[in-house]
GUVOPA-73422 format. One record per residue: x, y negated, z of N, C-alpha, C in turn. Coordinates in steps of 0.001 Angstrom, whole numbers, plus 500000, padded with zeros to 6 digits. Each point is the difference from the previous one (the first is absolute). Layout:
// GUVOPA-73422
XYZXYZXYZ...
// end
This chain:
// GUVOPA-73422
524374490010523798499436500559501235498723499243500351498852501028500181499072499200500409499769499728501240499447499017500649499370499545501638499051501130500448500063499981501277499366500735500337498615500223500255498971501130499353498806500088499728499744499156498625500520499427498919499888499908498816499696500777499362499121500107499048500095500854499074500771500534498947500365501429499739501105500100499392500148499690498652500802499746499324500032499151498676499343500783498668499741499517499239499246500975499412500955500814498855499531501087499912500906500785498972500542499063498331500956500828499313500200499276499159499089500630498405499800499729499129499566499583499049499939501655499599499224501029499256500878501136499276500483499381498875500694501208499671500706499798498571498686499692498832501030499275498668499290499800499193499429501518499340499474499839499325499191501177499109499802499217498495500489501224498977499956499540498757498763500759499457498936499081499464498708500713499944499789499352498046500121501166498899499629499154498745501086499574499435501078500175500739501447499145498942500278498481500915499267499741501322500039498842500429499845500318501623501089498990500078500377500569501823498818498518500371499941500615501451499349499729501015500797500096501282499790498895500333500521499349501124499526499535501240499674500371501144498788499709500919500996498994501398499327499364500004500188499237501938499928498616498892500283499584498897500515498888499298498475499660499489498817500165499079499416499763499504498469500825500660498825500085499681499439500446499889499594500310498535499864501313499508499246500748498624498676499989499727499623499660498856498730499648500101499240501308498823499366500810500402499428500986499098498861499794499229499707500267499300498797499851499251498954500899499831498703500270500372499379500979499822499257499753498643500272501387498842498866500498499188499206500848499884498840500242500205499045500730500427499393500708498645500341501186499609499554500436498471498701501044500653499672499884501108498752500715500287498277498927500095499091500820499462498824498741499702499064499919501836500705500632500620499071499748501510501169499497500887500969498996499926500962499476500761498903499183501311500544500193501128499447499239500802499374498339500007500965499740499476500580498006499255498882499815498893500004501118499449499372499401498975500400499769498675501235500234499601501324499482499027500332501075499488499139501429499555500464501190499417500720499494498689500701500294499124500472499783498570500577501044499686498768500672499156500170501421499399500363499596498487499843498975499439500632499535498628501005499619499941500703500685499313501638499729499800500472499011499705499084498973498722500823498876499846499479499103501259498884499826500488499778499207501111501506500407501110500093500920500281500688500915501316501646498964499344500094500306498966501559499565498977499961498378500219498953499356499941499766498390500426500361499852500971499228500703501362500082499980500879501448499942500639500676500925499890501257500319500421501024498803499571499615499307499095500586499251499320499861498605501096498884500017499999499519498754500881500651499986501560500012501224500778500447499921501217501708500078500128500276500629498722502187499484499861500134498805499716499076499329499390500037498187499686499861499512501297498949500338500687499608499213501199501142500741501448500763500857499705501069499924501151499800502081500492499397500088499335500223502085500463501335499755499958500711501296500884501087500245499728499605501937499686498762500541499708499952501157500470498526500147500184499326500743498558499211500593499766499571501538500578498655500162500543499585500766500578498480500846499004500273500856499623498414500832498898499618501457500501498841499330500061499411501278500676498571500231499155499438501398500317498954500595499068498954500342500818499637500027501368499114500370501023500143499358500758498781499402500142499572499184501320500149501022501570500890499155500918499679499996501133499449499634501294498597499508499092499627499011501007499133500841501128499387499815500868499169501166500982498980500583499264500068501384500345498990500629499148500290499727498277500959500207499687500046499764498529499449501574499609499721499719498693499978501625499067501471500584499328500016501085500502501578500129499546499536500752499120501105499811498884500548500882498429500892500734499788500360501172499524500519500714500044501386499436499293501275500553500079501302499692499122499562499651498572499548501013499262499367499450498766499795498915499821499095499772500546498886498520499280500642498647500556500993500396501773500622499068499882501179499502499017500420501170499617501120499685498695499465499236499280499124500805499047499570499534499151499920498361500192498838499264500681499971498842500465501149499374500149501184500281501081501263499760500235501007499745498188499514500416499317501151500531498733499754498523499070498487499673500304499610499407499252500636498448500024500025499447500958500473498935500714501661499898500243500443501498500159501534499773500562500906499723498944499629500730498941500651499595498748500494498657499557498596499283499812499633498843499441501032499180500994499768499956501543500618499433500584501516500147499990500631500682500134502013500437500251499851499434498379499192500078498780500763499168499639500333498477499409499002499270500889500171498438500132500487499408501025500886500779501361500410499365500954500923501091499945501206499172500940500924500582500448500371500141501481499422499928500497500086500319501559499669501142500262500430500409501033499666501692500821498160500201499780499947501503499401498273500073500439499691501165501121499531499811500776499768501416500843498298500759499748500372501363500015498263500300499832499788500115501407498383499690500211499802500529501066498675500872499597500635500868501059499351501575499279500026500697501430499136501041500753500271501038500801500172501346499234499840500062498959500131501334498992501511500378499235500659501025500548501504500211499653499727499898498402498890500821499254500321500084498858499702498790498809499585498876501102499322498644499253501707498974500520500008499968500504501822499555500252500678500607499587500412501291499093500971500821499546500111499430498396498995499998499615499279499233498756500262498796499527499482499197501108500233498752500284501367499502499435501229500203501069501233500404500065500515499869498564499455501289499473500526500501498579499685498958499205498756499124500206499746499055499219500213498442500104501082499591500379500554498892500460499782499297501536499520500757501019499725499641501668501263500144499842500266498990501642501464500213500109499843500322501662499170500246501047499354500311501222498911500684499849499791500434501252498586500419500407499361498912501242498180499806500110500348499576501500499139501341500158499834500806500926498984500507500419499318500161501462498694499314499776498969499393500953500057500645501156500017501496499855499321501051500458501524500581501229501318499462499615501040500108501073500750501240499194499785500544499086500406501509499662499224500730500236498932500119500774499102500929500948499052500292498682499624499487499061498954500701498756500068500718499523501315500130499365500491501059499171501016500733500612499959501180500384501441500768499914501209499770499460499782499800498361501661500021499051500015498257500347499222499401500413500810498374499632501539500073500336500449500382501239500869499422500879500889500651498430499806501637499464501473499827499438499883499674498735498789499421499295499962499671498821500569498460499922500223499191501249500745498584500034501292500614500713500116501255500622501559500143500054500473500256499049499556501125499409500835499976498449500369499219499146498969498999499908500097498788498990501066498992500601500411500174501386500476498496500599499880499285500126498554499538500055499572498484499958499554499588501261500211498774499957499093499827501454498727499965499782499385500298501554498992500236500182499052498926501487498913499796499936499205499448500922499265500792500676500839499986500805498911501056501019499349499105501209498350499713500037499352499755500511498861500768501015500409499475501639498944500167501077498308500297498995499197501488500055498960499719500079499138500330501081499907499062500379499100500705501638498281500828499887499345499688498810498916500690499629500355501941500414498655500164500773500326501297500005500707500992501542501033498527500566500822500749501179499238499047501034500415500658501028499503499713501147500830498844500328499281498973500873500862498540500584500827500664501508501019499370500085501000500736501461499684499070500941499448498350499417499907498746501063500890499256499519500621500472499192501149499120499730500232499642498383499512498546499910500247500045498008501479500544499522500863499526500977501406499699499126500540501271500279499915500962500745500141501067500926499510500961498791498607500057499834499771500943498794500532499870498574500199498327499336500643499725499392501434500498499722500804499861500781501358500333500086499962501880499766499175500389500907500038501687499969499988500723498351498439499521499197499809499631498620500847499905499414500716498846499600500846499524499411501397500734500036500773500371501069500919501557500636499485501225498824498920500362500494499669501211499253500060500001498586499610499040499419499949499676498535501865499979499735500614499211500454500917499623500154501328501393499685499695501051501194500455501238500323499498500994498842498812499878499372499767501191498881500573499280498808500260498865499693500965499623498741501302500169500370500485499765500931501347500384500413500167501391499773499316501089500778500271501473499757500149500620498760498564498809498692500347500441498634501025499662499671501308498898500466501140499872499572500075498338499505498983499291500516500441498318499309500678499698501175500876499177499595500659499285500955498947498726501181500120500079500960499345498818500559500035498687499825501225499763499515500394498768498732499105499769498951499302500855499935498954499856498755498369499744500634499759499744501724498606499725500086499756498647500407499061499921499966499147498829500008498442500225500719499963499384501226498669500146500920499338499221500069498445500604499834498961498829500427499129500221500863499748499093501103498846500748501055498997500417499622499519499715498822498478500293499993498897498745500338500053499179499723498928498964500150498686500607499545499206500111500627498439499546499618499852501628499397500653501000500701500249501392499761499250500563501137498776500262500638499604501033501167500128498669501556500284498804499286499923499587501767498996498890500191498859499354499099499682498875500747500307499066499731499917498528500554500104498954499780501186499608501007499364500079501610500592500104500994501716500391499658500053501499499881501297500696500107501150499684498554498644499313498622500855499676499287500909498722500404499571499379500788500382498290500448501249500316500792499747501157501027500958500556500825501236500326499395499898501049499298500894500257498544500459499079499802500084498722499570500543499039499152500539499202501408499455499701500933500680499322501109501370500636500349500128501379500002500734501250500817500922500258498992499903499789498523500432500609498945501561499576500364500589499330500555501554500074500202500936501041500774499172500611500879499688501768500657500658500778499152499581499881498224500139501226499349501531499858498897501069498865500472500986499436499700501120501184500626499708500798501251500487500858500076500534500985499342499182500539499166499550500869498945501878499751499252500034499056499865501250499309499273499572500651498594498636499336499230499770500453498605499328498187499543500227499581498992498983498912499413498709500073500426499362499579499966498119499782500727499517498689498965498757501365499378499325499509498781498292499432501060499744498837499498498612499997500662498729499862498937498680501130500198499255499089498583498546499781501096499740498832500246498891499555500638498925499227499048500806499785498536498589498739499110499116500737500108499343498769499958498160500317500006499444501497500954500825500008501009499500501168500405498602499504501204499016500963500359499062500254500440499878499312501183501381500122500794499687499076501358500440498391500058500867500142498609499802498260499855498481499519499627499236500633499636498359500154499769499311499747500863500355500898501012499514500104501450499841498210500666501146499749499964500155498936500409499438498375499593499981499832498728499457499174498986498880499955499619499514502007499803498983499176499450499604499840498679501009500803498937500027499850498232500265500752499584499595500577498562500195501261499333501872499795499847500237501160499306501264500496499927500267498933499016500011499266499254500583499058498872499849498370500788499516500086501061500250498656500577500584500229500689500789500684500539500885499827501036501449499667500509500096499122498478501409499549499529500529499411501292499116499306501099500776499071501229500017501126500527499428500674500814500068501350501113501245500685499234499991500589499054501576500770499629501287499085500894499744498685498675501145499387500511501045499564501481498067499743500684500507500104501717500840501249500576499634500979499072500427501269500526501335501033499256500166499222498935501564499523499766500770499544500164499702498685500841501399499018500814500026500814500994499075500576500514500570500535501364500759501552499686499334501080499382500699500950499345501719499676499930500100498434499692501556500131499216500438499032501504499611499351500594500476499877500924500288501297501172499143500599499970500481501454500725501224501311499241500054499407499083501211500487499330499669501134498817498790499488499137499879500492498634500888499934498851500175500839499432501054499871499085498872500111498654499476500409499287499211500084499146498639500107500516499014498740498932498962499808500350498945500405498435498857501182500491499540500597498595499019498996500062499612499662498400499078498726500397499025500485499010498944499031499725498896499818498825500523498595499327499943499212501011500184497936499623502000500418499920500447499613498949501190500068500065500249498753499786499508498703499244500362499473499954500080499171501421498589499621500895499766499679501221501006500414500913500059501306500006500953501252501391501587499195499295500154499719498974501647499993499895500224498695500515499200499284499982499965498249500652500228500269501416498806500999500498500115500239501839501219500853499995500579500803499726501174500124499990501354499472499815500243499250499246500853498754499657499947499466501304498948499330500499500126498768500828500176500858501583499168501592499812500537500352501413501438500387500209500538500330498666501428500364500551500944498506499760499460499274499929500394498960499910500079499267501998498860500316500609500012499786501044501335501417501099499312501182499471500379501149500784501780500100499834499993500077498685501273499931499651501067499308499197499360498840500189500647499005499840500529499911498356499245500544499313500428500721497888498709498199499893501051498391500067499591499163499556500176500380498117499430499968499478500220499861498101501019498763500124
// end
């Protein structure tokens, strides 16, 4: 029983999710993702459209502590040039291969194109994330219901109107995405939400976001955060996207202190250290 005017206790943990042949477990650890970027205009800077580089790569961030590879074929950075399903395959095919098969951890594509995740899928993905909330494509929602996999459905605020409220539009977003995979038939057991960092809001509202981000615990789904090297840690500092190894990190202890469960990174080896030691503080996971 709590005292009166306390705040009420916070919900409990969701269930695990088996993503790849390997469960996942959230309130206990923080997950540390890995981003590979097989497109040559990545925001970062870190495209790897060569397979054996991309196959190194992957290699390097399961050594240094990934639990959970992330490949994608189109940049989303503002104003990117978008490519059609095609050419993102293509690009996508080249890299995904090489990669599923030198690691064994979960890979998710991230893709807004049903027929570049259907593919995907077929070709050793074991998720989708998609950026775009479901809202890009029509067939996504039932081309990851059919398949059963989980899925990342991420806040994109580009495009909609602001209500005044970050977490307010956030939450609405995230519902809707939420509700058209459900209707295709996945279980809600199978999602996974991310607000949207550094997606349509600013510097300001991204900071807000990450302060507030325990708001979206409601949801009762895991909460993925990907803030590296993003634009308003820029803002702030002062440095291109490849220096901004301290600004991420600041903005990962707090992410997982507000109750991140998976953190998508670039620095995996760096982010799995700030992770270690924050849930080491937050939740007490001494090694």
């Amino acid at each position: 029983m709590t005292r009166e005017g306390a705040p009420p206790p916070p919900p409990p943990p969701p269930a695990a999710i088996t993503i790849g042949g390997q469960v996942f477990e959230w309130g206990q650890r923080t997950h540390v993702m890995g981003i590979i970027n097989a497109s040559p205009d990545s925001f970062s800077g870190d495209g790897m459209p060569d397979p054996q580089g991309a196959a190194r790569l992957a290699e390097e961030m399961v050594a240094a502590g990934a639990h959970w590879l992330d490949v994608g074929a189109e940049s989303t950075r503002p104003e990117f040039a978008p490519v059609d399903a095609e050419d993102e395959w293509k690009r996508l095919q080249l890299v995904l291969g090489p990669v599923r098969r030198v690691v064994r951890v979960p890979i998710s594509v991230d893709t807004t194109k049903a027929e570049v995740a259907r593919r995907a899928l077929e070709y050793g993905a074991d998720a989708v994330n998609d950026v775009s909330g479901l809202r890009g494509d029509p067939d996504m929602a039932k081309v990851v219901a059919d398949a059963g996999v989980p899925v990342v459905i991420m806040h994109n605020q580009r495009g909609r109107q602001f209500s005044g409220d970050v977490m307010k539009d956030i939450r609405a977003g995230l519902r809707e995405g939420m509700t058209a995979v459900m209707n295709a038939g996945l279980p809600e057991s199978q999602i996974i939400v991310d607000p949207g960092y550094g997606f349509g809001w600013g510097p300001v509202r991204d900071f807000e976001m990450l302060a507030r981000l325990a708001e979206l615990k409601a949801l009762g789904r895991p909460i993925l955060v990907g803030t590296s090297r993003k634009s308003s840690i820029g803002y702030v500092i002062d440095r291109p996207a490849r220096e901004r190894t301290y600004g991420t990190a600041a903005t990962i202890a707090i992410a997982i202190d507000r109750g991140a469960d998976i953190v998508r990174v670039h620095d995996v080896e760096e982010m799995a250290q700030v992770a270690k030691v924050t849930d080491a503080i937050v939740r007490g996971q001494v090694p």
